[in-house]
Every structure is written in structure tokens, then in C-alpha cells.
VOSE-888719 format. One line per 8 residues: number of its first residue (from 0); their letters; for each residue z negated, y negated, x negated of C-alpha. Coordinates in nm, 4 decimals, m for minus. Layout:
BEGIN
NUM = a = Z,Y,X ~ ... $
//
This chain:
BEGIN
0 = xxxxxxxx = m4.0638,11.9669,5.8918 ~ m3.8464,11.7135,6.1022 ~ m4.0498,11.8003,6.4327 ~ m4.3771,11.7603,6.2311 ~ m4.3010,11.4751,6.1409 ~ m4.2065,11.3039,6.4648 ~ m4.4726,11.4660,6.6115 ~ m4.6837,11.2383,6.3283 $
8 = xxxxxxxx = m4.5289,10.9120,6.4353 ~ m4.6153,11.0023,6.7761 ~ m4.9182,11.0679,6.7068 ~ m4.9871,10.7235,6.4913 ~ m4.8708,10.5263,6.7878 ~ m5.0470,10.7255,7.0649 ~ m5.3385,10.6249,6.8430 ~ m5.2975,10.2615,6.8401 $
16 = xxxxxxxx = m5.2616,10.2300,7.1999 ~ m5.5726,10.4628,7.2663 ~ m5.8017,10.2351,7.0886 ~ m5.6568,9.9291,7.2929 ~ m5.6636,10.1061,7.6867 ~ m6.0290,10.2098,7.5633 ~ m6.1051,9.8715,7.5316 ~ m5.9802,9.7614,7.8096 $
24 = xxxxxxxx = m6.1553,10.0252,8.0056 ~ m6.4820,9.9262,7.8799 ~ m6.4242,9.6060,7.9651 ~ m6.3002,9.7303,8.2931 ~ m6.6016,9.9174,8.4090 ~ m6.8707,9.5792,8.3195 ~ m6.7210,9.4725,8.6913 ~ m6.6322,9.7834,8.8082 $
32 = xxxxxxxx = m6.9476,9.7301,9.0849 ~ m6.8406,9.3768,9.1639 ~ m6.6129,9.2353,9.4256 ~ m6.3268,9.0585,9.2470 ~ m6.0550,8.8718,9.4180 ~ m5.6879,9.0358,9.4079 ~ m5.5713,8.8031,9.1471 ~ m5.8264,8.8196,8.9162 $
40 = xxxxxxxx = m5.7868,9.2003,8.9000 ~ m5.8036,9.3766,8.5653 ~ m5.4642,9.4885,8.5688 ~ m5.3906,9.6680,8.2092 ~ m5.5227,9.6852,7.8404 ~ m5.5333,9.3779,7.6885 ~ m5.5008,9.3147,7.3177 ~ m5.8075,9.1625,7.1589 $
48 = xxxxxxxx = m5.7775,8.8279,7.0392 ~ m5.6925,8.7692,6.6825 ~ m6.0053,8.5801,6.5054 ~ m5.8360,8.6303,6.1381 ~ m5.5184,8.7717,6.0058 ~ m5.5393,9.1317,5.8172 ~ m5.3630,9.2184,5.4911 ~ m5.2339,9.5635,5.4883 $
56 = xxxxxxxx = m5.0938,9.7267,5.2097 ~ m4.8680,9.9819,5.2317 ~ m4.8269,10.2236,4.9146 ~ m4.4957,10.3606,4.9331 ~ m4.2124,10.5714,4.7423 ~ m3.8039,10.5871,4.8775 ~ m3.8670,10.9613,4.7947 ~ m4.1696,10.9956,5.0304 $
64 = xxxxxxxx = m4.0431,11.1362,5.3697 ~ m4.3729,11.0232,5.5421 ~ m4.3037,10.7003,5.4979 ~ m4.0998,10.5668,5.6803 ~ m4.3279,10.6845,5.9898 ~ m4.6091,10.4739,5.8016 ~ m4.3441,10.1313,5.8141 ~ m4.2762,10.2250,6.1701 $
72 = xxxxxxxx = m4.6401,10.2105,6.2373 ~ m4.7003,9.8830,6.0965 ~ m4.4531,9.7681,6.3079 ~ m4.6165,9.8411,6.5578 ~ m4.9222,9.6735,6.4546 ~ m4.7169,9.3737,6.3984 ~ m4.5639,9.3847,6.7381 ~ m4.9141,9.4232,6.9406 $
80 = xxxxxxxx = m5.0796,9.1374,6.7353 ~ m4.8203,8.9259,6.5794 ~ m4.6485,8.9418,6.2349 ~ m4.8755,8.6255,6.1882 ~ m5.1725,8.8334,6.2230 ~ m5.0420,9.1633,6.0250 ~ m4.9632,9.0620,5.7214 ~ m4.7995,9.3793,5.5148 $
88 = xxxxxxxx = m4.6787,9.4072,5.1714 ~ m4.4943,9.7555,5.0620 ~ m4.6118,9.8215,4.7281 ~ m4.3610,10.0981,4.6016 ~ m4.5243,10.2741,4.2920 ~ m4.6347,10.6562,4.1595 ~ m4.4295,11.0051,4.1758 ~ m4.2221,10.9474,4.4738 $
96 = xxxxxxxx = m4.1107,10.5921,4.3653 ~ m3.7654,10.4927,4.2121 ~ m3.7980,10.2189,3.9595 ~ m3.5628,9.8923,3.9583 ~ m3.5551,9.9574,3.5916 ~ m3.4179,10.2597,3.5262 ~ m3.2679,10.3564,3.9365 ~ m3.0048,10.1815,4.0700 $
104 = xxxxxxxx = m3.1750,10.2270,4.3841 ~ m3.5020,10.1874,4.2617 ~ m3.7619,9.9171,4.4243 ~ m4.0866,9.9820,4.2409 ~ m4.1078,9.7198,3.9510 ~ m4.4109,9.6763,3.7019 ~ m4.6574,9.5625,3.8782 ~ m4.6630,9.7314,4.2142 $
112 = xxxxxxxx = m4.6686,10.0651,3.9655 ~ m4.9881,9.9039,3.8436 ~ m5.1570,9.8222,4.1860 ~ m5.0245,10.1918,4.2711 ~ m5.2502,10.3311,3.9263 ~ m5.5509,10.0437,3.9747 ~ m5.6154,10.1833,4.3050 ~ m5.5761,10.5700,4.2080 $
120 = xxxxxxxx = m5.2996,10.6157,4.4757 ~ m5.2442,10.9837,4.4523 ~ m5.0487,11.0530,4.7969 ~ m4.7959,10.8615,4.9752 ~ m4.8241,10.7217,5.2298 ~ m5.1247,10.5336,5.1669 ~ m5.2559,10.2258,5.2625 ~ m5.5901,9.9500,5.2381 $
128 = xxxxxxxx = m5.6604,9.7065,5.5127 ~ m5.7581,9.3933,5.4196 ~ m5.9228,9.5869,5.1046 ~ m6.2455,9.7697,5.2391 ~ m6.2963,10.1332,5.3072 ~ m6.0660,10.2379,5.0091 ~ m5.7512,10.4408,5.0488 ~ m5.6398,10.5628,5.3984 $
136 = xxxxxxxx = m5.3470,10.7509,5.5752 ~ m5.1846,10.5872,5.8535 ~ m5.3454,10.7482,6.1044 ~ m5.6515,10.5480,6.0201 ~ m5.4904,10.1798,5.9727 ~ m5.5210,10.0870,6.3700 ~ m5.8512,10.0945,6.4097 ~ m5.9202,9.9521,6.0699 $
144 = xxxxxxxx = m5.6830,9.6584,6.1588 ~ m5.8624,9.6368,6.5585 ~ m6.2001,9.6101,6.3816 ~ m6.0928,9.3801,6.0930 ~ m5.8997,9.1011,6.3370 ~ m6.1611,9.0426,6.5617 ~ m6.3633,8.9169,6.2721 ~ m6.4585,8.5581,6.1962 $
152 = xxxxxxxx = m6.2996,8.4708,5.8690 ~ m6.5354,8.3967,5.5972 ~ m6.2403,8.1164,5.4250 ~ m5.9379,7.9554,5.5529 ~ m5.5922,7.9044,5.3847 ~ m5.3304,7.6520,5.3906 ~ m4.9691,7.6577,5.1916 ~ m4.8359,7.2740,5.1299 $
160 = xxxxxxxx = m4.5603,7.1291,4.9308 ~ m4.3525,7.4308,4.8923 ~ m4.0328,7.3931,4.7249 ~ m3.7815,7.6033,4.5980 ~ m3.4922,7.4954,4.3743 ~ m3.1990,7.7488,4.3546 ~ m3.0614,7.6305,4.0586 ~ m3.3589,7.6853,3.8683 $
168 = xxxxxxxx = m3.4632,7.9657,4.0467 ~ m3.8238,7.7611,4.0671 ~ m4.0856,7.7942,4.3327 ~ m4.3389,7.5212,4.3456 ~ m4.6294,7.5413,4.5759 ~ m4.9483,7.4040,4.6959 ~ m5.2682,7.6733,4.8014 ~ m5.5671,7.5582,4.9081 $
176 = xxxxxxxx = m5.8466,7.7746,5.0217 ~ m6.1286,7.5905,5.2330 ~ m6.4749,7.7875,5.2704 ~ m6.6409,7.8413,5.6175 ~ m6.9178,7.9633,5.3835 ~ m7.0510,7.9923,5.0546 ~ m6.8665,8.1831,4.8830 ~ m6.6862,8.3578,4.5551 $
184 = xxxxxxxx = m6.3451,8.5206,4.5738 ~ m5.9981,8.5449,4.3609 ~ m5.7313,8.3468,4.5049 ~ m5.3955,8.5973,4.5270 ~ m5.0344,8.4341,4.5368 ~ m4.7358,8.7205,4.5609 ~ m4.4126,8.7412,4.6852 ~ m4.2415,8.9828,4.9034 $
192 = xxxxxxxx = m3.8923,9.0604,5.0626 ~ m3.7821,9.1726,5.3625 ~ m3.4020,9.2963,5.5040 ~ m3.3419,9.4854,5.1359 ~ m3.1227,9.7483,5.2088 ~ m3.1688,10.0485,5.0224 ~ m3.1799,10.4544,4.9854 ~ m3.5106,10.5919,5.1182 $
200 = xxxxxxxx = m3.5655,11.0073,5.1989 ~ m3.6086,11.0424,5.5797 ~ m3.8276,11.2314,5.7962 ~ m3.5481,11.5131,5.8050 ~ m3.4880,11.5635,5.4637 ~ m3.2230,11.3360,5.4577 ~ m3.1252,11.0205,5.2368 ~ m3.0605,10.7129,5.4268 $
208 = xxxxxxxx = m2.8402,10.4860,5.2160 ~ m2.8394,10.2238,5.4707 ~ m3.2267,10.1798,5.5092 ~ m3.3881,9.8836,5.5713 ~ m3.7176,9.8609,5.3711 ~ m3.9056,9.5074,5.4708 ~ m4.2395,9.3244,5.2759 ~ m4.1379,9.4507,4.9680 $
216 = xxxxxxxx = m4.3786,9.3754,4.6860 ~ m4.1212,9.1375,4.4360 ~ m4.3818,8.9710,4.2192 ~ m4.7116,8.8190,4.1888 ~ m4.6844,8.4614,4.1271 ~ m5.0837,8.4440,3.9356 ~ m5.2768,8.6526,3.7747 ~ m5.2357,9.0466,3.9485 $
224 = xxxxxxxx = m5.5951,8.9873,4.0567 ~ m5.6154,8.6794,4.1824 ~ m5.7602,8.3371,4.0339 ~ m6.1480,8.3278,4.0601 ~ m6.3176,8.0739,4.2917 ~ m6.6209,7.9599,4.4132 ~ m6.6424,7.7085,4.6453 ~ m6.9500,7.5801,4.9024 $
232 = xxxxxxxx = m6.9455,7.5863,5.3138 ~ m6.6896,7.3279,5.3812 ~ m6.5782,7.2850,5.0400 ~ m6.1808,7.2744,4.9642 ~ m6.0033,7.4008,4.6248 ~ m5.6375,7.3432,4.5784 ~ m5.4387,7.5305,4.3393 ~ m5.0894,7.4485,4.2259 $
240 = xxxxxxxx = m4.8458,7.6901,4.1071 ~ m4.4637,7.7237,3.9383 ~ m4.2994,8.0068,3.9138 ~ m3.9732,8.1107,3.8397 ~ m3.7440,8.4272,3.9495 ~ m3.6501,8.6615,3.7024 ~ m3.3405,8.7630,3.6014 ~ m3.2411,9.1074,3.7259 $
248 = xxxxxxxx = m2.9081,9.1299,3.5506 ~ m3.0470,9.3588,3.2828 ~ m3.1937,9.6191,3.5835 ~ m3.0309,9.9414,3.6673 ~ m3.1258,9.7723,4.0040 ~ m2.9348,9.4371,3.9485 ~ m2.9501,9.3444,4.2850 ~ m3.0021,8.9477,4.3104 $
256 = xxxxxxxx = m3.3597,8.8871,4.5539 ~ m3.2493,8.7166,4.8847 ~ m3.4641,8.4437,4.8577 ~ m3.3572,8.3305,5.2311 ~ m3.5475,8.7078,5.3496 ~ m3.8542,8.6018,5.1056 ~ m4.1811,8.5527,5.1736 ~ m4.5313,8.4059,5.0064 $
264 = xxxxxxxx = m4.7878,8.6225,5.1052 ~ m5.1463,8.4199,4.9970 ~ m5.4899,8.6164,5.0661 ~ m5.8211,8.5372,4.9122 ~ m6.0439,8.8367,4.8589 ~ m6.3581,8.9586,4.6647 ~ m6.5320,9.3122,4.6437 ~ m6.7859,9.2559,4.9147 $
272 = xxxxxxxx = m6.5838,9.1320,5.2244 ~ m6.2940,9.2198,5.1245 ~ m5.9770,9.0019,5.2629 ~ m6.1782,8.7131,5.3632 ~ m5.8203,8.5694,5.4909 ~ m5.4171,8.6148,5.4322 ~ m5.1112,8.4521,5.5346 ~ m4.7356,8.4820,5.5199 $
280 = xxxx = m4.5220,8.1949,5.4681 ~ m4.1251,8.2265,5.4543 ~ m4.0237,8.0862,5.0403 ~ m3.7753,7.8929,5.2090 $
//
């Protein structure tokens, strides 16, 4: 199974790079027939510039061997266009999960075993970019990211005033969501962490105690599906929110969040376009 699955990861990231140098030989061959000066050459593959950000989420289980080849592939994702422009939550849920609640190990919590049922995740790893074309391996998420990024986003969004007080554990923020067109969508605040270290089954077989699991799915800070909006071309809408940690003492998982390795992922979304646009800010 261990060479299968390398050969898998391989595979993913052979993938990614395939639909980039096929690009870039397509653009290469539009002036194949002209004389161009030496340093103006088309030298390599270039990555396409990044018109919006894409959400991906990653459904995920510590007792899924696959998937840590699926983190390693949004990595790479994140590395060709910029964390900026990936934005990935880890939503740990369904058979192969370990729950905070009753696992000291466990990461899934409540609500990313709902988003886990809501969607009818059935195998792990899974995965939706930026919420169109339903449920996909990894295999597929490049060239759904490649064709989602180079799309003009339909809203922008903007995180002000955000303040976090340690001694209440409360996080105050400021969302605002300005429309490049008419539109309706929900309005989605969560929050993730990354640099939680943690047992997750390996590619081998094996259990790595020491595992590094990042964008964890901690909480969502509204509604699980998102505020409703609907706001003109041009037109702004600012939303405040509060929220406040929970307590984790009363976990078989007790571990305390790192709120310096937190993050506030925002996207605003609807059923028709999907993830009109996301963003990642750091909670502190």
C-alpha cells in the first residue's frame, strides 16, 4: 500500500504542474512564428495570475491514510499561487475521524461532523473548491483551483477592527462584503488553526504522533451557513461580530487552541457561483 500511495502523491503533483507547462506551451506556440529578441524569450511555465482567491475544503479523518497526500497537495497549491490565494480549511468529520469529545487525540468537533454529513462526504479524502462541482478527490482540485483563480470575483471582502482579548477569550471583528455586482449570497465567518500537533495514520500504515495537521476547522463564528445578503453593484454591507472561545477543559481533547497559530477564514458564497470570494486573516 505504501508504494501506492506515494505513487498517488506523485501523481497529484505531476498533475498540477502539467496543467501549468500546458499553459505555458500554449501560450508559447501564439509566437512560436515570430522573431522575438533574446530577452524577451519565453523561458518556462508561468503561473497564471490570481484574479480571486479560492476556498478549498479539505474533508479529512487522522485515521484516513490518504490524507495526508491530499494536505501535501494543497500545499502545493498554496506554494504555486500563494497561501493568500488558497485559502484551505481541514474539516475533520465521518468514519475515519477522531472526535475532541470523546479522543484525546481527536480533532473533529460538532460542526465540522455536520459540514462532513450536509455535504454527504462518504470517502476521505474529499474536497470542494470554492463550492461548485460537488465532491472531488484530490486528483481533481488543481485544475478546479487553475480554472476558479483566474476568475473575476463577483464580491470583494475586507476584515477591520479585529480584536482579540485573552482574558476574555473574545474576538471582535468587523466584515464587510462590497458587491462588484448585483448580487445575493450568505456571508461565512469561521475559524481555523494551524501548527496543532497531533496523531494522524500515515501513508504506511503507521501512526504519526508528532504530525502537524494545519487549517483546522475550530469553529464557525455565525450561523454554519452563513448570514444572508443582498446587496447592489457597488453597494457595501458591514457586519459585526463577538465571539468567544470555548472552554475545552471538559474535552477528552483538552488541548487549549493556540490562538497565536489562528486564523479567520471569511468567504461569501451562494448556490449559483459558488465562492464568489474568501480570505484568511491571522486572529491575532
Amino acid at each position: 500500500m505504501a508504494s501506492t500511495l506515494t505513487y498517488l502523491t506523485k501523481a497529484y503533483t505531476m498533475k498540477l504542474h502539467h496543467i501549468i507547462l500546458g499553459m505555458a506551451m500554449a501560450a508559447g506556440c501564439l509566437t512560436a512564428c515570430d522573431e522575438v529578441d533574446s530577452d524577451k524569450r519565453f523561458i518556462g511555465p508561468v503561473v497564471p495570475e490570481a484574479r480571486k482567491n479560492v476556498l478549498v475544503e479539505d474533508f479529512t479523518g487522522q485515521k484516513c491514510v490518504n490524507c495526508p497526500s491530499a494536505a501535501d497537495m494543497v500545499a502545493s497549491l498554496q506554494q504555486l499561487y500563494g497561501a493568500e490565494h488558497v485559502v484551505a480549511v481541514s474539516i475533520h468529520g465521518g468514519s475515519l475521524s477522531r472526535d475532541e469529545a470523546t479522543d484525546k487525540f481527536g480533532l473533529a468537533n460538532a460542526t465540522s461532523k455536520a459540514y462532513n454529513e450536509h455535504w454527504g462526504v462518504s470517502q476521505w479524502p474529499s474536497g470542494k473548491i470554492d463550492r461548485t462541482d460537488g465532491l472531488q478527490g484530490p486528483d481533481k482540485w488543481a485544475a478546479a483551483v487553475l480554472t476558479r483563480i483566474i476568475q473575476q470575483p463577483a464580491a470583494e471582502l475586507n476584515i477591520a477592527n479585529i480584536a482579540y482579548d485573552a482574558a476574555s477569550k473574545t474576538l471582535n471583528l468587523d466584515v464587510s462584503v462590497t458587491a462588484n455586482e448585483s448580487v445575493t449570497g450568505r456571508l461565512q465567518v469561521w475559524l481555523t488553526e494551524s501548527g496543532v500537533v497531533q496523531q494522524q495514520y500515515m501513508p504506511d500504515g503507521t501512526k504519526n504522533n508528532q504530525y502537524v495537521h494545519s487549517h483546522v476547522l475550530r469553529a464557525s463564528v455565525n450561523d454554519p451557513y452563513g448570514d444572508q445578503l443582498t446587496l447592489a453593484a457597488s453597494a457595501t454591507d458591514t457586519k459585526h461580530y463577538t465571539y468567544t472561545l470555548p472552554d475545552v477543559s471538559a474535552l477528552r481533547n483538552n488541548t487549549p487552541w493556540n490562538t497565536q497559530n489562528m486564523s479567520v477564514v471569511v468567504f461569501f458564497y451562494n448556490d449559483q457561483q459558488g465562492v464568489m470570494q474568501v480570505i484568511d486573516h491571522k486572529l491575532q
